[in-house]
C-alpha positions in Angstrom: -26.7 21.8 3.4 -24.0 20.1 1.1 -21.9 22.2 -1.4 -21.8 20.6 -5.2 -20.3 17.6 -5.1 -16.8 17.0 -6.7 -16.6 15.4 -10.1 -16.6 11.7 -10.9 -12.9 10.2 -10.8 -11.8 9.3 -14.1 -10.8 5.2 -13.4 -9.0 2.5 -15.4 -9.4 -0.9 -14.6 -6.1 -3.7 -15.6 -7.5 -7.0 -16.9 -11.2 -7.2 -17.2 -11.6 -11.3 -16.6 -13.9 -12.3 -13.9 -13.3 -9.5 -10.9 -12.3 -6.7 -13.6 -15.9 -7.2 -15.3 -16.8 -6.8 -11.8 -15.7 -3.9 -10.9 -16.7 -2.7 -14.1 -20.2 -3.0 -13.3 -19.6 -1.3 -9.6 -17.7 2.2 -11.6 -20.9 2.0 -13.9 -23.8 1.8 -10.8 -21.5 4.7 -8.9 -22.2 8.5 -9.0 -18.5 9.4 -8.1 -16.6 7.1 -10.4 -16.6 7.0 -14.3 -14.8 4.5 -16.5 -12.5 6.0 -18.9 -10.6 2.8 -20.1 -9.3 -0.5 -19.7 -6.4 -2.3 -20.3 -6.5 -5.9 -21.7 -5.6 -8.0 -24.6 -8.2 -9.5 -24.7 -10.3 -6.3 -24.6 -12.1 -4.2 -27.4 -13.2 -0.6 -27.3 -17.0 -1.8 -27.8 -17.3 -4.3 -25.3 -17.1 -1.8 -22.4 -17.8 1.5 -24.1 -14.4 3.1 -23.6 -10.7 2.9 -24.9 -9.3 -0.4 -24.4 -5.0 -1.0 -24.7 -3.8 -4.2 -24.6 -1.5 -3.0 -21.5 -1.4 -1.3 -18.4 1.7 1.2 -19.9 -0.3 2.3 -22.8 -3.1 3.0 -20.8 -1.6 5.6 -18.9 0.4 7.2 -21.5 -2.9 7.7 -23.2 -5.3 8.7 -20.9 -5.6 11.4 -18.1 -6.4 8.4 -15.2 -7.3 9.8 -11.3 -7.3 5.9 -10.3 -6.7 2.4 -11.5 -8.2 -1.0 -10.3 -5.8 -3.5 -10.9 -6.9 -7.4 -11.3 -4.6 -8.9 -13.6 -2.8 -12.0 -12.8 -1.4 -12.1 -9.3 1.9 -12.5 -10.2 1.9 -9.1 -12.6 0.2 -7.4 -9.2 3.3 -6.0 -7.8 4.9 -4.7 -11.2 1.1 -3.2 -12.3 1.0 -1.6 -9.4 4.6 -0.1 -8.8 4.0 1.6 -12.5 0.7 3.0 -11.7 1.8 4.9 -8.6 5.0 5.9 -10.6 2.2 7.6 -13.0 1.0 9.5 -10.1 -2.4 7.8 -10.0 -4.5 6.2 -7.2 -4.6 2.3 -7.2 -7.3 -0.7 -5.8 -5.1 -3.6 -5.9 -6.9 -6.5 -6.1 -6.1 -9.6 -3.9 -3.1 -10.9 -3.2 -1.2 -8.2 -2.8 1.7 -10.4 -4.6 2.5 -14.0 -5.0 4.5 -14.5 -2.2 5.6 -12.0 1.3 9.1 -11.1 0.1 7.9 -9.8 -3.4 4.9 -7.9 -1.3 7.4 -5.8 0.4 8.3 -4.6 -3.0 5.4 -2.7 -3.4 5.3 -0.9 0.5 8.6 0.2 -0.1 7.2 1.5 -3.2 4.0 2.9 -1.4 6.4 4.9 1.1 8.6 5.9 -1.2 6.2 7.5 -3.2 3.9 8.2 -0.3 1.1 7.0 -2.8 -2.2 6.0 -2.3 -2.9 2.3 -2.6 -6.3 0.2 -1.0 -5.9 -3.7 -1.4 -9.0 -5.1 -2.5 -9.9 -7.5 0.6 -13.5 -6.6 0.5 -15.0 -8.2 3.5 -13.1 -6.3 5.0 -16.2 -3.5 3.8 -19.0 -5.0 4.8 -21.1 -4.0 7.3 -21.6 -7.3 9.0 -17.7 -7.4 9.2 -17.8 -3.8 11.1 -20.4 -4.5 13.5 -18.9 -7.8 14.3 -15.1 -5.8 14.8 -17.4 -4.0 16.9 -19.1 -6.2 19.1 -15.8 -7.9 19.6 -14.3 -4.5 21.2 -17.1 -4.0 23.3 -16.8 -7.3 24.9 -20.0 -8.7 23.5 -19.0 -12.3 23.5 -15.9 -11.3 26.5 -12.9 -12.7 25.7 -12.5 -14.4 22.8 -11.1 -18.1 23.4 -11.5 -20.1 19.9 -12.4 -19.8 15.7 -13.9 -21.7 13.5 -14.1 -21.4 9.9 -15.1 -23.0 6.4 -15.3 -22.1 3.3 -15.9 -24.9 0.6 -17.5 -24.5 -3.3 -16.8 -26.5 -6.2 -14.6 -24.4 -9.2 -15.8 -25.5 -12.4 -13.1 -27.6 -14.6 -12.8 -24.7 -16.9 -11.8 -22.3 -14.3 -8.2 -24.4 -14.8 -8.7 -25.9 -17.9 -9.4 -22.0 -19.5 -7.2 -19.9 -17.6 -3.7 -21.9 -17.3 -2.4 -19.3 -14.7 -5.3 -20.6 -12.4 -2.9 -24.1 -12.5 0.4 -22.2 -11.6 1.5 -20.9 -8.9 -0.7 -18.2 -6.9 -3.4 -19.9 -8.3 -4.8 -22.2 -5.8 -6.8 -22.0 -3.1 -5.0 -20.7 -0.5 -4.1 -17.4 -2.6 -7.2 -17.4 -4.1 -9.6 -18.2 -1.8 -8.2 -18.4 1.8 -6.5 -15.2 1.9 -9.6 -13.3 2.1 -10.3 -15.8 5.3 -7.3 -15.5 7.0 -7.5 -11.6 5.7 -10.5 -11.7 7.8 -9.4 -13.4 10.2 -6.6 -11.0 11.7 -9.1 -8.2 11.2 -11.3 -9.8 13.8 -9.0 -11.1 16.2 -5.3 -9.7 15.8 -2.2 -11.2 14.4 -1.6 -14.8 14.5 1.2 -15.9 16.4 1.5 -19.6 15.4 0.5 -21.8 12.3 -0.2 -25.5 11.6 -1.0 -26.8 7.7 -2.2 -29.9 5.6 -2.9 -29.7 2.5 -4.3 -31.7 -0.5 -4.3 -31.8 -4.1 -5.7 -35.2 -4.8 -9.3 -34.1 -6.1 -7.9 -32.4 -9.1 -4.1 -33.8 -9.7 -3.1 -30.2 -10.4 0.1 -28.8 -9.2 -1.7 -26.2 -7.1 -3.5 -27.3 -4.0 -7.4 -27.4 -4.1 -7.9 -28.6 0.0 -6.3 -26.7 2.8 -7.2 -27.2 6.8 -4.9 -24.8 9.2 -5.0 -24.5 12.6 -4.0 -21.1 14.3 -2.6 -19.8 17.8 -3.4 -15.8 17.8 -1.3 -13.5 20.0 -4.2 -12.9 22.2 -4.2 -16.7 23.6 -6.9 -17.4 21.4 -6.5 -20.6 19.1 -8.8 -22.0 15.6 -9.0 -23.9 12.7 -9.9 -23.0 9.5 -11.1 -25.6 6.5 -10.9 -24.1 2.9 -11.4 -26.4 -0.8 -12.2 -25.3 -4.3 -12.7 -28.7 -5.4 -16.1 -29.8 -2.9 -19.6 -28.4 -2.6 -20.8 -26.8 0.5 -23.5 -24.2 1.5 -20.7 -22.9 3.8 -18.6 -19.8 3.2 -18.2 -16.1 2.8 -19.0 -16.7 -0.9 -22.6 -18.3 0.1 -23.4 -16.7 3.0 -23.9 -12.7 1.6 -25.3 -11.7 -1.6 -21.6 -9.6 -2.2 -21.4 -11.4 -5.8 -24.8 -12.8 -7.8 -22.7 -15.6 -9.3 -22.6 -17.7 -6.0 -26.3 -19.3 -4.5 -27.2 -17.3 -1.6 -27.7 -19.4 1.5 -30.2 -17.0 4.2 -28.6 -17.1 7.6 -25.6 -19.1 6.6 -22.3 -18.9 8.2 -18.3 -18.5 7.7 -16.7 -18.2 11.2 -18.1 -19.3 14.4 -16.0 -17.2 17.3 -16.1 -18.8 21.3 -16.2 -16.1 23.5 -15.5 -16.4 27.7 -19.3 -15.2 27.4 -21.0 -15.8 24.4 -20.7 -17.1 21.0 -21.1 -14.9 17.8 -21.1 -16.1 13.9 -20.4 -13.9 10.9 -21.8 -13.1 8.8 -25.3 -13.5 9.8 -24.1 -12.3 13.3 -26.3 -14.1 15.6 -25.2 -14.0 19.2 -25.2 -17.0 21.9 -25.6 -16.8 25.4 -26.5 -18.6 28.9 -29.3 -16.9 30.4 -28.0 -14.3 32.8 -30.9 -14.6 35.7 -29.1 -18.1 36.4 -25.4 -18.8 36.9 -23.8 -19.7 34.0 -22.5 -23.0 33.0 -22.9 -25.6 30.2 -26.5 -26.5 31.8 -27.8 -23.0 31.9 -30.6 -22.4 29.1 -29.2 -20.9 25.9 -30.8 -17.7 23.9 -29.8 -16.7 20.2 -30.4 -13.2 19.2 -28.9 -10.9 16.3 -26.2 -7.6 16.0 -28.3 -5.4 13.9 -26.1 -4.6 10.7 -26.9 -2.2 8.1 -28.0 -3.0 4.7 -25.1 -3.0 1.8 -22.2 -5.2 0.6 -19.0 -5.2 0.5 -17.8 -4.2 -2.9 -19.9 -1.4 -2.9 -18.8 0.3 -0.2 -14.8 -1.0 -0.9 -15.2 1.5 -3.9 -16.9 4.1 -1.9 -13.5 3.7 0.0 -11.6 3.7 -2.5 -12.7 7.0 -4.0 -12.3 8.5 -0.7 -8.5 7.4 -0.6 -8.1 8.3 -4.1 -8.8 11.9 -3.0 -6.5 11.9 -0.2 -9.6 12.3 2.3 -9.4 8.6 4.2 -6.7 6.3 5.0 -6.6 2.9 3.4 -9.0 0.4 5.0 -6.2 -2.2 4.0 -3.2 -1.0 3.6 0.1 -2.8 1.2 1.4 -3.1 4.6 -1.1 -5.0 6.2 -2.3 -6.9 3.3 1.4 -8.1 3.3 1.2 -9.0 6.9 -2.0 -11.3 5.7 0.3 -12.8 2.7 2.7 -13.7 5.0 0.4 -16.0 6.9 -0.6 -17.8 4.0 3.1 -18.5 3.1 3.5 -19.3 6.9 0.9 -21.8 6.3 2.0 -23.4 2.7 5.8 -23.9 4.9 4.0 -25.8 7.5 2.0 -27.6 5.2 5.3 -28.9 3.5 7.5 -29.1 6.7 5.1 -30.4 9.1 6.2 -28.2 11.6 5.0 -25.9 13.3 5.9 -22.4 11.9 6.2 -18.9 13.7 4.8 -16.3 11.8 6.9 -13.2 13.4 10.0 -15.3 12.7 9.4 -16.2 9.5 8.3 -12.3 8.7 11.7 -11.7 10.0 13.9 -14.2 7.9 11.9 -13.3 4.7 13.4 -9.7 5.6 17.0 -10.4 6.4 17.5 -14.3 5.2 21.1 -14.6 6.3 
């Protein structure tokens, strides 16, 4: 028998474009959040039913907050942040954590300073598919795991850019937009990466950020990948297109983001169907292969992320993603954007290390 329940957290949400209208929608559907305000200024009291200030500041001066989701412009992440857990308040960063590593490290100082409460908003991270694959992995489902494959491709619409100029600065291509939640993913699955290799493109769109971005990646466990990622070309592949996490992409049923070569098997995400030889015979490249599927729950990501999130607001769970690890994530997309302009091959501990003591 369960004791009354504890009352809704009173959240605030900075910068209500595409992902703050978002999470609007999520505080609205949930039983143990309630929106008390926003802060935008672009935002009015009546389009969201609740105070609206024009910045983050005024907000909490104003209003008796228990959390804030923050999804301003990445480059005002760090600074939003750092003020809100001055305030005393709980705080869903959205993705990236910062614009680059060494800004990043800003805000865990910050987070262990204050010993605050912080969850970075990589949501896959949430989704069930994700956990059962993490899962799987451990228990040797696939054995050891010797190569990735990944892709994530949809065409941005010109007034994504042409609207929202900080979407053509930088932070605002795909690789800080888009890949991170891979690579995010990515280290999740399989550990940190050890090694990084980087093209990238800008031709399709002529815009100072990049909109085409292949990697290749050597993982401390021996295991090696590739990952292909463009906002300027249409695909059925991806994260994005592969769940039903957000209504605005086309849902593709049974569609895939990563393809992971195990020693005994082969598993894809998200739809996780599983690949092996047939174990009566001896196993080889001839041997007759079966496809079968993880069960996963129903439920997405974004959802259950704030679930989480109330959870570490109340000081009863441990961030899922911490500003530490998120950092860690950041740091291999700036790994990647060096060996994309070098075209060397870069080492991702040793360039965590210089961005700490660059003498």
């Amino acid at each position: 028998m369960t004791g009354p329940q504890p009352p809704a957290l009173r959240m605030g949400i900075v910068g209500v474009g595409f992902m703050g209208r978002q999470h609007v929608e999520l505080i609205e559907a949930s039983s143990r959040a309630e929106l008390c305000a926003v802060a935008d200024p672009a935002a009015t009291d009546t389009a969201f039913g609740c105070p609206a200030y024009r910045d983050a500041g005024d907000m909490l001066r104003a209003e008796s907050l228990d959390a804030v989701i923050i999804a301003n412009p990445s480059g005002l992440h760090v600074d939003t942040a750092i003020q809100c857990l001055e305030a005393g308040v709980a705080v869903l960063l959205e993705k990236p954590v910062a614009v680059d590593y060494a800004e990043s490290l800003r805000l865990v100082q910050a987070v262990a300073r204050l010993d605050a409460r912080l969850l970075v908003g990589h949501h896959r991270r949430h989704h069930p598919a994700v956990a059962e694959a993490r899962s799987a992995l451990e228990r040797g489902v696939i054995g050891d795991v010797v190569a990735v494959s990944g892709l994530w491709s949809a065409r941005k619409e010109d007034a994504y850019f042409t609207e929202i100029p900080w979407h053509r600065e930088r932070g605002g291509g795909v690789m800080l937009i888009n890949l991170v939640h891979d690579l995010d993913l990515l280290r999740h699955l399989l550990g940190e990466v050890a090694e990084v290799q980087a093209m990238v493109s800008s031709h399709a769109r002529n815009l100072d950020v990049e909109d085409t971005v292949s990697i290749n990646l050597r993982f401390e466990s021996g295991a090696i990948g590739g990952f292909l990622a463009s906002d300027a070309g249409v695909s059925p592949w991806g994260w994005d297109q592969s769940t039903n996490d957000t209504p605005a992409f086309p849902f593709v049923p049974d569609g895939t983001a990563y393809q992971l070569v195990g020693t005994r098997g082969a598993l894809s995400v998200p739809n996780l169907a599983t690949y092996a030889y047939d174990p009566s015979v001896s196993p080889d490249w001839h041997s007759p292969l079966s496809r079968t599927y993880l069960p996963v729950p129903a439920g997405g990501a974004f959802p259950a992320q704030l679930e989480h999130f109330t959870d570490v607001a109340r000081g009863t769970a441990q961030p899922l993603v911490s500003a530490e690890d998120a950092s860690r994530t950041l740091a291999l997309v700036e790994a990647a954007a060096l060996a994309a302009r070098s075209g060397e091959t870069v080492d991702v501990a040793k360039f965590r290390a210089e961005e700490l003591d660059p003498r």
